[in-house]
N, C-alpha and C positions, 0 to 999 in steps of 0.2 A: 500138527496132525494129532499129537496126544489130546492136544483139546478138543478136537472135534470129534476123538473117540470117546471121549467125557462126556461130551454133551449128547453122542447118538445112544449112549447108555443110560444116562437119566434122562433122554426122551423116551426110551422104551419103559423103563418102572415110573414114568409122570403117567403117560396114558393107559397104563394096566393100574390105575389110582382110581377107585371110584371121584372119591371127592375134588380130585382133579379134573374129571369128565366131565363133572355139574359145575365143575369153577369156569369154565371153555362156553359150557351152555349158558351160563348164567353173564360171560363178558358178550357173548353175539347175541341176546336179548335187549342186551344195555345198552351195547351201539348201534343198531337196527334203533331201537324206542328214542335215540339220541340225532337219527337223520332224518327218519320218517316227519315229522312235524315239519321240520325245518326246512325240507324237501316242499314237500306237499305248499307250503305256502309260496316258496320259488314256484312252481307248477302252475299254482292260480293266479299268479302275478303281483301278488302283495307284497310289500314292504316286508323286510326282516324285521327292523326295527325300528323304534321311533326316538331315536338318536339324533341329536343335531348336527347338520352338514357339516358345522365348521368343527366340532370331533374326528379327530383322524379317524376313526371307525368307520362313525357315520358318513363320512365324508365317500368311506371307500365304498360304503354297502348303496350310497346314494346314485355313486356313477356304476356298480354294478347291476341296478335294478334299470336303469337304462339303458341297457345291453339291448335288453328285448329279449329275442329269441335262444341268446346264450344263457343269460339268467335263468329262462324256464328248462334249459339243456342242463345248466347247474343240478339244479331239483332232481331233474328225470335219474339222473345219474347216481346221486345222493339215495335214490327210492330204490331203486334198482341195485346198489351194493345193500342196502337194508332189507331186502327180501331177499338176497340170495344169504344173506349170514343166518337166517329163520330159516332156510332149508337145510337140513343135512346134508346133501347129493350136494350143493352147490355150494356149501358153507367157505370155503377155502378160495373159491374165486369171488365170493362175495369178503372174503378175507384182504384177497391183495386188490380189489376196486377200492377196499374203502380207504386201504394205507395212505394215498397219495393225497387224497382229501385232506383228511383229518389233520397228516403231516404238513399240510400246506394251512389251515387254520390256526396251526399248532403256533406256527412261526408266524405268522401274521400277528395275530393275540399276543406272543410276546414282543415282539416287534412295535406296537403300537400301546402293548399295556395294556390292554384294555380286560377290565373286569368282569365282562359279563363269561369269558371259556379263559380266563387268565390260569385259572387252575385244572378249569376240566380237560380243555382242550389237551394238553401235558400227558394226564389219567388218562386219557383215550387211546392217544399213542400208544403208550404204553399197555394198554388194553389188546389193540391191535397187534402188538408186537409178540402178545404173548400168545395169540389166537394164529398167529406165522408159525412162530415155534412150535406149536402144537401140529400141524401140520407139516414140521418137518421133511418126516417122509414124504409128503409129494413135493415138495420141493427141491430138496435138495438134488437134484441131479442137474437145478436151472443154476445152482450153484459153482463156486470158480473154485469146487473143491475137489479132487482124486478121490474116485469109488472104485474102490476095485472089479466091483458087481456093474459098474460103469459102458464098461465096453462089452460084454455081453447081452446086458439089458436093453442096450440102446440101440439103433440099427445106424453103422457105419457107412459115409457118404463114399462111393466109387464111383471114377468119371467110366460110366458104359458106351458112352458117342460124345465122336466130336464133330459132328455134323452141326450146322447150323438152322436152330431151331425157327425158319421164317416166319411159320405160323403163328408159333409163341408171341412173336418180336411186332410180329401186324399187328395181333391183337393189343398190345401196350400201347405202341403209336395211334390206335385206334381207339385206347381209354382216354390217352393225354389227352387227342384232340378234342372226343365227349367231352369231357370235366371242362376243359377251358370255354367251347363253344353250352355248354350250361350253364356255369357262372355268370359270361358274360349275355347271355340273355334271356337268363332267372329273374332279372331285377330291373324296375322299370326305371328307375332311378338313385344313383351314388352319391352320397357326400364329399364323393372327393377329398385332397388333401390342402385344397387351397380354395375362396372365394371362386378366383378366376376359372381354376379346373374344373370346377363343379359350373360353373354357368356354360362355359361351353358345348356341356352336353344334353344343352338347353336348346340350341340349334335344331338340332333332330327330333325333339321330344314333341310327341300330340298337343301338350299345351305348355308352350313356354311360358305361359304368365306365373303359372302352378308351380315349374322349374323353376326358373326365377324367385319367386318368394322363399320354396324348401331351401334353394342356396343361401339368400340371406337370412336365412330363421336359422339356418345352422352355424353359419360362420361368422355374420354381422350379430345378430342377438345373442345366441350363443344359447340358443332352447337348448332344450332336451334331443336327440333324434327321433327318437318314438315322437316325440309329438308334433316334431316338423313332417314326419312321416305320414302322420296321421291326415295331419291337415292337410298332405299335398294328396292322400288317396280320395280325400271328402271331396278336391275342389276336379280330380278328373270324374270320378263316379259322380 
């Protein structure tokens, strides 16, 4: 507890520090201009890098760019914590979107060694870490720490009914069912987990010759998805 009184005392004379303010502006410039590109090329669908497969890197960025639609979600994501840290108003939630990232590259690159964020990726963390702290105050109260300003500031949970909410409860029963009856016929076609899984739902499909080849283009050749995909939208359009 004395330390976290230490620390909410030199968070209060860090941020009354000019040169401190511009050290905060000057780390959310740096990691914004550090995702943005990087983003943006996930978005248009290109290649990160031109690394060889057989490079654990390469290897991992090669079956990430075959994701398809998660790849360019990668991006959106990466862009979108990069313009929220260039705004002031949003800086702090563009703070903790970017942590889980960077943290997760952070450990990949050393994990794999690899040179090209062996040392940035580390400085970024850390970047980030300091741009958390810096924000302290809105955070801590998401903290597993005692505020005494805590239970006043915050509005305390009272059971007022104990009736049974059935409306509430239909409605839920009424999302699962949506979401599951979506899924399952969002997509006109699955890869399945087996040859055989995947041909069976060949049966029903408008062209099973089409089905048929996607299933062995994925699990006997061993392509790419996107481009079993591809070929199987060409051969029913």
């Amino acid at each position: 507890m004395n330390l976290l009184i230490s620390f909410e005392g030199f968070h209060l004379k860090a941020r009354g520090n000019r040169w401190m303010q511009l050290f905060a502006i000057f780390l959310r410039v740096a990691l914004a201009a550090g995702f943005l590109p990087s983003g943006m090329v996930k978005i248009l669908g290109e290649r990160f890098t031109a690394l060889a497969v057989n490079h654990p890197m390469g290897f991992y960025l090669e079956a990430l760019h075959y994701t398809g639609d998660y790849y360019t979600f990668i991006g959106i994501v990466q862009v979108t914590a990069a313009l929220l840290l260039l705004i002031p108003r949003t800086a702090t939630l563009g703070a903790l979107l970017y942590f889980p990232i960077i943290l997760n590259i952070c450990v990949l690159s050393l994990a794999v060694r690899f040179d090209g964020s062996l040392f940035t990726s580390p400085l970024m963390v850390l970047a980030n870490l300091y741009l958390l702290c810096w924000d302290y105050h809105k955070l801590k109260w998401a903290l597993p720490f005692y505020h005494k300003r805590a239970n006043s500031e915050i509005p305390t949970w009272k059971v007022q009914s104990t009736s049974f909410p059935l409306a509430f409860f239909t409605g839920v029963f009424a999302t699962v069912i949506l979401v599951v009856l979506a899924v399952v016929t969002g997509f006109s076609i699955y890869p399945r987990n087996s040859l055989s899984h995947c041909h069976q739902q060949c049966e029903d499909n408008t062209n099973p010759e089409a089905c048929s080849t996607f299933c062995d283009c994925i699990h006997t050749a061993g392509t790419p998805y996107t481009t079993c995909l591809d070929a199987y939208n060409n051969a029913i359009n």
